[in-house]
LOSELUM-461623 format. One record per atom (N, C-alpha, C): atom name; residue number from 1; z, y, x; residue in one letter. Coordinates in Angstrom, 3 decimals. Layout:
REM residues N
CA, NUM, Z, Y, X, a
...
END
This chain:
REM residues 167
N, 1, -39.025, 6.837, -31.159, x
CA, 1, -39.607, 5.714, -30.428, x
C, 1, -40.418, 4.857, -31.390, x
N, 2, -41.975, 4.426, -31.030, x
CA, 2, -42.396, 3.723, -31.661, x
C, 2, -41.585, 2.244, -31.151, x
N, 3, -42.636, 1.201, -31.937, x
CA, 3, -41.981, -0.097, -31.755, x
C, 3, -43.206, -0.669, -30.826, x
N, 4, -43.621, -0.438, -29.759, x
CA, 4, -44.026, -0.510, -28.795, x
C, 4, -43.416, -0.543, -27.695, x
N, 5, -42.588, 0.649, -27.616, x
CA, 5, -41.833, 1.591, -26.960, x
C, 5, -40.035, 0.855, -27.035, x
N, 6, -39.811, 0.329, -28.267, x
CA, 6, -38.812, -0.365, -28.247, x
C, 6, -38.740, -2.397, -27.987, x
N, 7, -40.000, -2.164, -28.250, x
CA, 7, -40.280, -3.888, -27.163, x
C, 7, -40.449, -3.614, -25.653, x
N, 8, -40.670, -2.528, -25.469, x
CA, 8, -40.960, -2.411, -23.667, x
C, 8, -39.354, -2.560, -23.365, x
N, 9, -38.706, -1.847, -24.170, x
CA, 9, -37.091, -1.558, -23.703, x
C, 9, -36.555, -2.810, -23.319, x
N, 10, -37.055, -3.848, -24.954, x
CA, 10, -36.435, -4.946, -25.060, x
C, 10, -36.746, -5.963, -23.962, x
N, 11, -38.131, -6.063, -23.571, x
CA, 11, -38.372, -6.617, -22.242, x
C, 11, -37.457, -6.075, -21.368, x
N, 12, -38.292, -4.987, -20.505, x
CA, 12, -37.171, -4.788, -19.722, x
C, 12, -35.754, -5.149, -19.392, x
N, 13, -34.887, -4.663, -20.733, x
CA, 13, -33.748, -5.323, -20.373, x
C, 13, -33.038, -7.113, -20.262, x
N, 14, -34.579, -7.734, -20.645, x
CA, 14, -34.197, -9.120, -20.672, x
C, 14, -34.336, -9.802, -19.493, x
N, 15, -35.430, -8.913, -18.521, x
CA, 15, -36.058, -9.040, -17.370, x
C, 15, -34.688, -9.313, -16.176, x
N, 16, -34.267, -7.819, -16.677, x
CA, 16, -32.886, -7.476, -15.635, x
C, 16, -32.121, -8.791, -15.603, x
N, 17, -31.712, -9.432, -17.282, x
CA, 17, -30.546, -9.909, -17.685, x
C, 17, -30.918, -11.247, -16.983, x
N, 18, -32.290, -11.330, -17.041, x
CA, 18, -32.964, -13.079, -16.234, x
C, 18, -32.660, -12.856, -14.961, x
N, 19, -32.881, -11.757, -14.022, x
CA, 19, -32.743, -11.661, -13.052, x
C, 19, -31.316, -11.819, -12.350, x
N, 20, -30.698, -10.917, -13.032, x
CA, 20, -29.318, -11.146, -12.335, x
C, 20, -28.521, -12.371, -12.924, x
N, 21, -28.981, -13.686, -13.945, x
CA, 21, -28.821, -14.825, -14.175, x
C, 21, -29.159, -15.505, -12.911, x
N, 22, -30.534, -15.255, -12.259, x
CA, 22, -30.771, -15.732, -11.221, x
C, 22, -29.912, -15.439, -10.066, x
N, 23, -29.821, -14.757, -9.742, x
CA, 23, -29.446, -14.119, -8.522, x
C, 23, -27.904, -14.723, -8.395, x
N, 24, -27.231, -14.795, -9.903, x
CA, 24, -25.855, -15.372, -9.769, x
C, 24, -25.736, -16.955, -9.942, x
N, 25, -26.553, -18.092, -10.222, x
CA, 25, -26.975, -19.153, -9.697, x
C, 25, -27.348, -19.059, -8.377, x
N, 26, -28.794, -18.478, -7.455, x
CA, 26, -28.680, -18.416, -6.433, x
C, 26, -27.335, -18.641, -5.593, x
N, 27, -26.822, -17.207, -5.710, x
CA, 27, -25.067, -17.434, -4.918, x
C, 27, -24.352, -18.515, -5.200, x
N, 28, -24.296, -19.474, -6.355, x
CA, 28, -23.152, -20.497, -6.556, x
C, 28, -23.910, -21.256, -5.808, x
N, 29, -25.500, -21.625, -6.171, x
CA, 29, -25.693, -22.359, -5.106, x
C, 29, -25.929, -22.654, -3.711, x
N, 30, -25.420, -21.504, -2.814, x
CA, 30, -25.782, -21.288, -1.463, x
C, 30, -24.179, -21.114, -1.120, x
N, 31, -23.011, -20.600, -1.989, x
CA, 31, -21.523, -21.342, -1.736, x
C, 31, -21.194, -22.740, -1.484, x
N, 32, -22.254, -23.675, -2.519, x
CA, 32, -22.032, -24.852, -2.312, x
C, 32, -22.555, -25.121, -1.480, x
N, 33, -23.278, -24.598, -0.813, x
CA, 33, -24.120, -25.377, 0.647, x
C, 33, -23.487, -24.786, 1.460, x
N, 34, -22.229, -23.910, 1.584, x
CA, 34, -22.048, -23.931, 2.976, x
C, 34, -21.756, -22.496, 3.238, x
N, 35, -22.932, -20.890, 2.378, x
CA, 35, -22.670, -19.586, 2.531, x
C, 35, -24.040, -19.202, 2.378, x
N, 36, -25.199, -20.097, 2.630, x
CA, 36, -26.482, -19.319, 2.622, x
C, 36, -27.033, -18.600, 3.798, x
N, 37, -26.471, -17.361, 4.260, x
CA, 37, -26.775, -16.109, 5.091, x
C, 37, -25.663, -16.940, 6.103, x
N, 38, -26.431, -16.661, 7.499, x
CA, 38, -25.676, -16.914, 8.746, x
C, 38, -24.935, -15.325, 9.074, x
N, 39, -23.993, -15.315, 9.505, x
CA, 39, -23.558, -13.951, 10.499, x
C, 39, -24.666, -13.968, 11.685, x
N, 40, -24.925, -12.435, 12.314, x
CA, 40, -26.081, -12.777, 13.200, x
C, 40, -25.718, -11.373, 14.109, x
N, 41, -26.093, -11.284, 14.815, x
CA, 41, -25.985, -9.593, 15.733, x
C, 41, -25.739, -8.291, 15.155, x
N, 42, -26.042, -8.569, 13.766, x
CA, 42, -25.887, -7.368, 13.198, x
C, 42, -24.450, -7.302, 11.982, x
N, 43, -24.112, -6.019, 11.969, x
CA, 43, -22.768, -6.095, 10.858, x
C, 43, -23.515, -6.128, 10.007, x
N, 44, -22.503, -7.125, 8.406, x
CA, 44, -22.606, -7.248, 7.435, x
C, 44, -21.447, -7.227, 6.594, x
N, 45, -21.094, -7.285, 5.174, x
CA, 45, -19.953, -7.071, 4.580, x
C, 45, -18.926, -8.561, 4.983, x
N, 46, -19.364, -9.400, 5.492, x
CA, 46, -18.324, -10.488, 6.352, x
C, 46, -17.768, -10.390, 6.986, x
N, 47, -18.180, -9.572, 8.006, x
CA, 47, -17.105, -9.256, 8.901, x
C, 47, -16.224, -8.220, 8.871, x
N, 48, -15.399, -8.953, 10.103, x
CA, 48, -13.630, -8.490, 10.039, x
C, 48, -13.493, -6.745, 9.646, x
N, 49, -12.743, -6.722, 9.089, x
CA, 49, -12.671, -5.277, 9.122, x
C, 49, -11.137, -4.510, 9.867, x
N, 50, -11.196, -2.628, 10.197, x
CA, 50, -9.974, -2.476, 10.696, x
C, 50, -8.994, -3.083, 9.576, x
N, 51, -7.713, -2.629, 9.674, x
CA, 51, -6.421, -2.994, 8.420, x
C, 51, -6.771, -1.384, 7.205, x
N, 52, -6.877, -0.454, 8.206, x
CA, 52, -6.815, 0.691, 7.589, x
C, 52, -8.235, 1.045, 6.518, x
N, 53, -9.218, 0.480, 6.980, x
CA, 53, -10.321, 0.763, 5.966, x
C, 53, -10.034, -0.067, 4.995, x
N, 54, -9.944, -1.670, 5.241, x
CA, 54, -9.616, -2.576, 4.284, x
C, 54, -8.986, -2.313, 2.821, x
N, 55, -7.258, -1.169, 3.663, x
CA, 55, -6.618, -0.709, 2.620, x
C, 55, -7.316, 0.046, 1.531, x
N, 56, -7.949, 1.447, 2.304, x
CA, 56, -8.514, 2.019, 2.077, x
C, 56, -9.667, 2.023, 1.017, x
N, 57, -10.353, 0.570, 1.171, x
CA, 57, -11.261, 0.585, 0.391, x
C, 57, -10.472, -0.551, -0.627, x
N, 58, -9.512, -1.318, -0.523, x
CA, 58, -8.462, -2.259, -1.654, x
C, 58, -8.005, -0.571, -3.004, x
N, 59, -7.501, 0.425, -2.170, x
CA, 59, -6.999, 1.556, -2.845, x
C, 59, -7.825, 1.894, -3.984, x
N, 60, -9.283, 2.122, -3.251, x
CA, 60, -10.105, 2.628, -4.131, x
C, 60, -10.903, 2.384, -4.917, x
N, 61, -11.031, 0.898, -4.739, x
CA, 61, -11.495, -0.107, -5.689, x
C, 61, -10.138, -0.424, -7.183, x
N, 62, -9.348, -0.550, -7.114, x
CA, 62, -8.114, -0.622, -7.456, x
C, 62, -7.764, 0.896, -8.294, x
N, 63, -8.431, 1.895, -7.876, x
CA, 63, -7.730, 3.370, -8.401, x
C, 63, -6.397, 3.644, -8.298, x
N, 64, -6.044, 3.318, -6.936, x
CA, 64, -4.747, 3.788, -6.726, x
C, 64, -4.001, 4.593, -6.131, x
N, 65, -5.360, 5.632, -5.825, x
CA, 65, -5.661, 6.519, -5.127, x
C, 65, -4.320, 7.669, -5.371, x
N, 66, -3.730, 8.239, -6.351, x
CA, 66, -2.742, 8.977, -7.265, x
C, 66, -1.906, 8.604, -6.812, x
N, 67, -1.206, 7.014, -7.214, x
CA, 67, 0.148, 6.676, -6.910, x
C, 67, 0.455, 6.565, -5.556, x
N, 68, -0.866, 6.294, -4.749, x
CA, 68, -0.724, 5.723, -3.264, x
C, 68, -0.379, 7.400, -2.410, x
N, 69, -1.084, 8.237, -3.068, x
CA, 69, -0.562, 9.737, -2.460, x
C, 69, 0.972, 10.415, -2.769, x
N, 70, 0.889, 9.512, -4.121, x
CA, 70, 2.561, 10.331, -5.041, x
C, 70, 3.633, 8.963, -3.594, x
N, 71, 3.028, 7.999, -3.442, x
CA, 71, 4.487, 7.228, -2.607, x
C, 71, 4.056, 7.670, -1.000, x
N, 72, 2.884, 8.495, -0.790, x
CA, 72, 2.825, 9.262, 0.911, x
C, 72, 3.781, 10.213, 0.829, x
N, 73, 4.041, 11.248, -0.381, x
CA, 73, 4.770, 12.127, -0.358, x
C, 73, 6.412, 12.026, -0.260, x
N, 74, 6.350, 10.314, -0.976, x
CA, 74, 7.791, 10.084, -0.967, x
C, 74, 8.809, 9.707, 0.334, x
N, 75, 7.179, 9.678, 0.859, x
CA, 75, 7.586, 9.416, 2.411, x
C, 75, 7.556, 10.335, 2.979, x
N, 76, 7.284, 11.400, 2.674, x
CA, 76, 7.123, 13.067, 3.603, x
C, 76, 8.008, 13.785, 2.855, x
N, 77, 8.784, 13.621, 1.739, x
CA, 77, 10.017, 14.411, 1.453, x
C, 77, 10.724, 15.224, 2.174, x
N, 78, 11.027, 14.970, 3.340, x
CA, 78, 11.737, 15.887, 3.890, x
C, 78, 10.723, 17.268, 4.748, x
N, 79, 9.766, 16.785, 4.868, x
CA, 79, 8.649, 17.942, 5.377, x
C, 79, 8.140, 18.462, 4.500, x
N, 80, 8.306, 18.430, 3.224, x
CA, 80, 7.078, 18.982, 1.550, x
C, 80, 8.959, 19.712, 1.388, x
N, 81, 10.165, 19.524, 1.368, x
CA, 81, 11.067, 19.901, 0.822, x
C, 81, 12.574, 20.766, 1.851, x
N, 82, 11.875, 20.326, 2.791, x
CA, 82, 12.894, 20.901, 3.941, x
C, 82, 13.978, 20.027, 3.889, x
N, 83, 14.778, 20.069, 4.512, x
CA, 83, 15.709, 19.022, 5.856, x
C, 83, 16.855, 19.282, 4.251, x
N, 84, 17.274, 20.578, 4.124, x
CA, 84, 18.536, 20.466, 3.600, x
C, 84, 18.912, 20.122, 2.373, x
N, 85, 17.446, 20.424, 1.429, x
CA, 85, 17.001, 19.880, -0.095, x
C, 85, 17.294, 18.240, -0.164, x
N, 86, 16.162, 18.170, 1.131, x
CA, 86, 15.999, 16.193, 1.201, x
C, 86, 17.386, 15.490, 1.850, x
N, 87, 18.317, 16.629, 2.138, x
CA, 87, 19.265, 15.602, 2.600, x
C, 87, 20.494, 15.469, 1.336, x
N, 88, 19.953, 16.022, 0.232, x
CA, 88, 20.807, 15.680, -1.430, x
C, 88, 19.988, 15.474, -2.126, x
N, 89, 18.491, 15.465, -2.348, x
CA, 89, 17.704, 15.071, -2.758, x
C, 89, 16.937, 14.352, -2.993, x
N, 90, 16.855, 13.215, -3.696, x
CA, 90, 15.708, 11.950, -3.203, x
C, 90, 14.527, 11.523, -4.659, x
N, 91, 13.338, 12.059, -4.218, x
CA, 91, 12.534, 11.440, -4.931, x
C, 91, 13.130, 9.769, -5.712, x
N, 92, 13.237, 9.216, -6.722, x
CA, 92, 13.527, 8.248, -7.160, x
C, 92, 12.071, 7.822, -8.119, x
N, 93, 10.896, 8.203, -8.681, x
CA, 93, 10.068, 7.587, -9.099, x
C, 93, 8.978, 8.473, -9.758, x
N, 94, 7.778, 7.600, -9.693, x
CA, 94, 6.784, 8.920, -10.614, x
C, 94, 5.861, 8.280, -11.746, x
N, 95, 6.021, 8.841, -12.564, x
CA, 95, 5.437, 8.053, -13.811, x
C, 95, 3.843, 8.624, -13.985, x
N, 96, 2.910, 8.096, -13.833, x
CA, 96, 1.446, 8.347, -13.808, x
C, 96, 0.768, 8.133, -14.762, x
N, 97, 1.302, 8.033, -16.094, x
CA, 97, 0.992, 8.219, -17.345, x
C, 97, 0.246, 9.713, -17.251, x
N, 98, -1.337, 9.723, -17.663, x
CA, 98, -1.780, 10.708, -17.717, x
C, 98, -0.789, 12.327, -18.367, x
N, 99, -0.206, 11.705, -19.454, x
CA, 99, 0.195, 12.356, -20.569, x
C, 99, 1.774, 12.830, -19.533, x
N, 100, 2.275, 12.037, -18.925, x
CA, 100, 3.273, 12.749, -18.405, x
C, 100, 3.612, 12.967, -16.988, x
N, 101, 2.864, 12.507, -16.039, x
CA, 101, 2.913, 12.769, -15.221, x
C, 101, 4.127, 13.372, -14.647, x
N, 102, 5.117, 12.559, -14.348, x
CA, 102, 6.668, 13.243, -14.016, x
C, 102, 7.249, 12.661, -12.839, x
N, 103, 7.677, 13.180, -11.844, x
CA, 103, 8.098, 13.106, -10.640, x
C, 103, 9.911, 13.293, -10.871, x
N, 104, 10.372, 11.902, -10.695, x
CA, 104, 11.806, 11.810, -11.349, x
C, 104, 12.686, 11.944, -9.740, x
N, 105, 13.622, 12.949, -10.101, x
CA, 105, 14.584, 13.114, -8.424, x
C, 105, 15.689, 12.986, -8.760, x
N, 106, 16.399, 12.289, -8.169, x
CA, 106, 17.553, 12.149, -8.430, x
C, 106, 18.913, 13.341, -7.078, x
N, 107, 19.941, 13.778, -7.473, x
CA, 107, 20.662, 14.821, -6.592, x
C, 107, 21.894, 14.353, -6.566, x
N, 108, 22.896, 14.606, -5.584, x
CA, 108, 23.970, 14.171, -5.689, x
C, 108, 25.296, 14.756, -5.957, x
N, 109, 24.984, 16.295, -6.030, x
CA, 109, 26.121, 17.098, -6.986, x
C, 109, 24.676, 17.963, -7.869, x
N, 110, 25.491, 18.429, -8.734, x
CA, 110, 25.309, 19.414, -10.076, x
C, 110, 24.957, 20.664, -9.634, x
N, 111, 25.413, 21.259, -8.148, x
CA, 111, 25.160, 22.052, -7.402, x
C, 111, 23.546, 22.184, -6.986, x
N, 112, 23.081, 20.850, -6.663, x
CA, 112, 22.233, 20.404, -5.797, x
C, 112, 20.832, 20.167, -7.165, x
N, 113, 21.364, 19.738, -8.061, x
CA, 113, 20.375, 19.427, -9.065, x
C, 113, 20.046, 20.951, -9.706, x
N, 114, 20.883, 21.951, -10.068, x
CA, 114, 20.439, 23.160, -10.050, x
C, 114, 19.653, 23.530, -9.415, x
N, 115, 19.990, 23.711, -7.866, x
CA, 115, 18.937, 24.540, -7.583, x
C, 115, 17.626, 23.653, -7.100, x
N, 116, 17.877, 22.580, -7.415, x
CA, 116, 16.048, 21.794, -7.710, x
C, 116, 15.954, 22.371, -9.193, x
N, 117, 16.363, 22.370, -9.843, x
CA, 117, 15.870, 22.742, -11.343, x
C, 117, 15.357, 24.290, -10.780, x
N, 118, 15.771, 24.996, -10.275, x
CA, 118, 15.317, 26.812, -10.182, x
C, 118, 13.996, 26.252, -9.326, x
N, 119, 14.198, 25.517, -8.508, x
CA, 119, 12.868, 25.583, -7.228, x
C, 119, 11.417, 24.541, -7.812, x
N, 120, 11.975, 24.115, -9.083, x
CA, 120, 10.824, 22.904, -9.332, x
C, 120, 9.415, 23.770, -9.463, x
N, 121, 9.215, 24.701, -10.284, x
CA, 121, 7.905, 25.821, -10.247, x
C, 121, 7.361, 25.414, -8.956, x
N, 122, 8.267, 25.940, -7.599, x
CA, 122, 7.599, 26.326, -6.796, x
C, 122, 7.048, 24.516, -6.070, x
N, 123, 7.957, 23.877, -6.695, x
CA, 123, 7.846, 22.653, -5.589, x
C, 123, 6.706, 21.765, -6.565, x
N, 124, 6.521, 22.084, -7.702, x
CA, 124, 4.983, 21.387, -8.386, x
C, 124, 4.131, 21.835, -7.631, x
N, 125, 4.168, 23.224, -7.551, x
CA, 125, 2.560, 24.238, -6.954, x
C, 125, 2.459, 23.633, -5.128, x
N, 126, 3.379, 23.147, -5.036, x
CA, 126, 3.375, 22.853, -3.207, x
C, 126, 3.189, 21.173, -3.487, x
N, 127, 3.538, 20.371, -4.810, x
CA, 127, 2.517, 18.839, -4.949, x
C, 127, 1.375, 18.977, -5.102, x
N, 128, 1.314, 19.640, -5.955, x
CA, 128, 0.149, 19.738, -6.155, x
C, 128, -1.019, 20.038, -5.487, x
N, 129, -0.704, 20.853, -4.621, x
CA, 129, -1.280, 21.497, -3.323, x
C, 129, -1.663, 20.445, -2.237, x
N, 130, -0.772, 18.950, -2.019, x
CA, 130, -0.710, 18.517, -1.360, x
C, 130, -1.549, 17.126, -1.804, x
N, 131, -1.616, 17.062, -3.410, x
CA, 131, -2.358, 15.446, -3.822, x
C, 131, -3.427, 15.878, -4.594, x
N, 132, -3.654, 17.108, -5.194, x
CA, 132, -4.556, 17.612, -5.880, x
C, 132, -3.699, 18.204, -7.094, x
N, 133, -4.834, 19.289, -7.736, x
CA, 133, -4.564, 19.815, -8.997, x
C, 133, -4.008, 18.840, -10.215, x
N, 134, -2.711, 19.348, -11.043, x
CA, 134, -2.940, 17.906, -11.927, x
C, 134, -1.949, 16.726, -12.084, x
N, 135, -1.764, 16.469, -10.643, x
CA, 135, -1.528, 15.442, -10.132, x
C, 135, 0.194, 15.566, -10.647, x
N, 136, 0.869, 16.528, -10.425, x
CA, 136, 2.019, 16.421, -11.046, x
C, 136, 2.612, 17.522, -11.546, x
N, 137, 3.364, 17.143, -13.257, x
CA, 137, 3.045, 18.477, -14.435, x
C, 137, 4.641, 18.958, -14.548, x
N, 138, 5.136, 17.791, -14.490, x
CA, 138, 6.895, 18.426, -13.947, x
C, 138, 8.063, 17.521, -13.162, x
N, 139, 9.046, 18.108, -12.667, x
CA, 139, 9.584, 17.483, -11.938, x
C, 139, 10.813, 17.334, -13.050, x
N, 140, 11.504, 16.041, -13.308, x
CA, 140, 12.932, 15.634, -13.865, x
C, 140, 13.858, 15.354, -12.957, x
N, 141, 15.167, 16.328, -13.307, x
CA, 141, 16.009, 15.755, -11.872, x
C, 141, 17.355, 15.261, -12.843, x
N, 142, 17.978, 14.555, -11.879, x
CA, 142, 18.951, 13.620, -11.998, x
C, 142, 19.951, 13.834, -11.608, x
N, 143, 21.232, 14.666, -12.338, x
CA, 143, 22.211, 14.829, -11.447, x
C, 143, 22.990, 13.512, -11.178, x
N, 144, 24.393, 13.919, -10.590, x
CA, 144, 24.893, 12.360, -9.851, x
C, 144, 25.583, 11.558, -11.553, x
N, 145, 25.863, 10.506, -11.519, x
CA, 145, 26.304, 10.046, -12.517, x
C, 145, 27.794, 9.823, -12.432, x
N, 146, 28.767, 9.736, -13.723, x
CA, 146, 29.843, 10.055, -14.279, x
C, 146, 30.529, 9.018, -13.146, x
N, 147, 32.130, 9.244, -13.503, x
CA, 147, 32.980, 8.269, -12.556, x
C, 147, 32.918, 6.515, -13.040, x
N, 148, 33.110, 5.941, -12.685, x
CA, 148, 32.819, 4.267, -12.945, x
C, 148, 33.763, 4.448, -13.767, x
N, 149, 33.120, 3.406, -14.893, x
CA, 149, 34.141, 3.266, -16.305, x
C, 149, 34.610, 2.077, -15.850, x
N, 150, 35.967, 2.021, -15.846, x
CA, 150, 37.013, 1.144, -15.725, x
C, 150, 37.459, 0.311, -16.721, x
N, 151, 37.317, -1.149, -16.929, x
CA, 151, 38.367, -2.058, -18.625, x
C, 151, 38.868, -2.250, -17.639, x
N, 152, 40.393, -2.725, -18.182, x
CA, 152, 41.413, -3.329, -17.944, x
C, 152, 42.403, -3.227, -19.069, x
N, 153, 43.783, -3.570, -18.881, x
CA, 153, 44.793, -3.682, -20.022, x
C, 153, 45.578, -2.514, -19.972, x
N, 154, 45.214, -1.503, -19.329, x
CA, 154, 46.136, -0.209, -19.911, x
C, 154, 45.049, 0.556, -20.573, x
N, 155, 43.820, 0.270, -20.596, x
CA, 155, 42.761, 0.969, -21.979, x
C, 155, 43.001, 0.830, -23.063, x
N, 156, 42.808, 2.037, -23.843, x
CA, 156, 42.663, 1.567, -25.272, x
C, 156, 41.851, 0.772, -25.783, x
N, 157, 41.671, 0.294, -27.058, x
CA, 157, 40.515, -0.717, -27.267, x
C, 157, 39.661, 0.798, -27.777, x
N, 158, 38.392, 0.542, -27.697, x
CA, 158, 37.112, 0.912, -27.997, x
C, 158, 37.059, 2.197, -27.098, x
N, 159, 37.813, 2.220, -26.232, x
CA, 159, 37.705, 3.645, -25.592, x
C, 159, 36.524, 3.071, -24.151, x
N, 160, 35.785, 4.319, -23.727, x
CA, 160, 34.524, 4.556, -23.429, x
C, 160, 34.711, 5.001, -22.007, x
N, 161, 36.143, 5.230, -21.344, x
CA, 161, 36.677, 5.676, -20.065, x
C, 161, 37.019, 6.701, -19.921, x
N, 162, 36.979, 7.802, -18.669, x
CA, 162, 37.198, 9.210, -18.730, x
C, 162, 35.851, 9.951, -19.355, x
N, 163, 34.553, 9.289, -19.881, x
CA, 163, 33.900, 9.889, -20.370, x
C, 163, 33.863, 10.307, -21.709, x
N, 164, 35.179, 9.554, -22.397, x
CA, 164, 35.248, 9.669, -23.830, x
C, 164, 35.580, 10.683, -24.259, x
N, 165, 36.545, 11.642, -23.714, x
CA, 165, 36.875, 13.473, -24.285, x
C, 165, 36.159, 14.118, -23.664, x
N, 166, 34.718, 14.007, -23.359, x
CA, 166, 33.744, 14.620, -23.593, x
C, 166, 32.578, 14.655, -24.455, x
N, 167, 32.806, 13.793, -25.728, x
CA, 167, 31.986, 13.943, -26.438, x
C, 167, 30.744, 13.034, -26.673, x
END
C-alpha cells in the first residue's frame, strides 16, 4: 500500500467513526424528547412480540442455544432413554465447558449405574443426534451414595462411619 492508499483507509475509517458518533447522539437525543419515530401502520422492532420468538431471539443473542437444548433433553429423558432407564435414572447436570462437555447422571442402585455405563456409547450417538454433533463427549454417572454417617456417643472418636472398613 502506498501512503495514499493508507490515508484513504484512514479517512474512511474516521468517516464511519464520525458517523456512528452521530447517529448515537442523534438517539440520546430523540430518547430525551420522547422516542423520535412514532409507531405507525406498519411493524417495527417496537412492537409487541409472541413470548416464543422473544425467547427465541433472548437465546440467541445470549448463545444459549447448547445449554437451552442440553435442559430440552432433560426434559425429554424419558423419550431419548426409555420409561425404564428414566425411571432410575436422572440426568443431574451438564457442564458446557468446551473442553469437557459432560452430561452428569446420577442412578439409584450400582445395578442401574452399570448398565448406563455399558449403554453410554450408544446414548452419546442418540445426544448427539438429537442437539448436534459435538454437543456431548461423555456421559458421568453417579451411583447412589453410601449410608448416612451417623456421630453420636457410641462412635469411636475419629471414626468416619460404616464407610471406614472400606478404605
Amino acid at each position: 500500500m502506498t501512503g495514499v492508499d493508507l490515508a484513504r483507509v484512514a479517512l474512511r475509517a474516521a468517516k464511519e467513526q464520525a458517523r456512528a458518533r452521530g447517529a448515537a447522539a442523534q438517539q440520546k437525543k430523540q430518547a430525551r424528547r420522547g422516542g423520535g419515530l412514532r409507531s405507525g401502520a406498519r411493524s417495527d422492532g417496537r412492537d409487541p412480540q409472541p413470548l416464543g420468538s422473544a425467547i427465541n431471539r433472548l437465546i440467541t443473542e445470549r448463545g444459549w442455544e447448547t445449554p437451552a437444548a442440553v435442559g430440552g433433553v432433560m426434559g425429554r429423558w424419558p423419550q431419548i432413554v426409555g420409561d425404564d432407564l428414566a425411571n432410575h435414572c436422572v440426568p443431574l447436570r451438564y457442564d458446557d465447558d468446551p473442553d469437557a462437555r459432560v452430561l452428569t447422571v446420577s442412578c439409584d442402585s450400582t445395578a442401574w449405574a452399570t448398565q448406563l455405563r455399558l449403554l453410554a456409547p450408544q446414548l452419546v450417538a442418540r445426544l448427539n443426534a438429537d442437539l448436534g454433533p459435538g454437543t456431548v463427549r461423555m456421559i458421568k454417572v453417579v451411583g447412589p451414595g453410601g449410608p448416612e454417617r451417623r456421630f453420636g456417643p457410641l462412635r469411636a472418636p475419629g471414626s468416619k462411619g460404616p464407610g471406614d472398613t472400606y478404605g
